[in-house]
N, C-alpha and C positions, 0 to 999 in steps of 0.2 A: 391822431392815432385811433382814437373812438370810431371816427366814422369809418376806416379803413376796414376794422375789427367788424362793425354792424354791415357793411356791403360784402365781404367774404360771408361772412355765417347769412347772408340773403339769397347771396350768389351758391351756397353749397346745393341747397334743397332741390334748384330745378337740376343739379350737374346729378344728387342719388336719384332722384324721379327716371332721370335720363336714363340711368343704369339699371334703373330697377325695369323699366319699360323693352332695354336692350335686351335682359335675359330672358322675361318673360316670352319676347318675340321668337330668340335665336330658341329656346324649347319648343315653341309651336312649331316650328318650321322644321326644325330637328322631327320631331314625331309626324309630323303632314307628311315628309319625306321617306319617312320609314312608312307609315300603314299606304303610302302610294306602291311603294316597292313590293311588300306583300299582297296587296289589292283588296286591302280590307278601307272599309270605309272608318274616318277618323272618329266619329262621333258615334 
């Protein structure tokens, strides 16, 4: 049961990294798409 408990709480950290990396993306891409539309440059 120990060990099942320590491979889940191992296995969480890359699944939030995962998540935390998807939204960061889906925002750039969101915003890169928007200042394309206006024709402003993103930076």
């Amino acid at each position: 049961m120990e060990s099942i408990l320590l491979t889940v709480y191992v296995l969480v950290w890359p699944l939030l990294a995962g998540i935390v990396l998807f939204v960061i993306t889906a925002g750039f891409v969101k915003e890169w798409r928007e200042a394309r539309r206006e024709g402003r440059d993103l930076i």
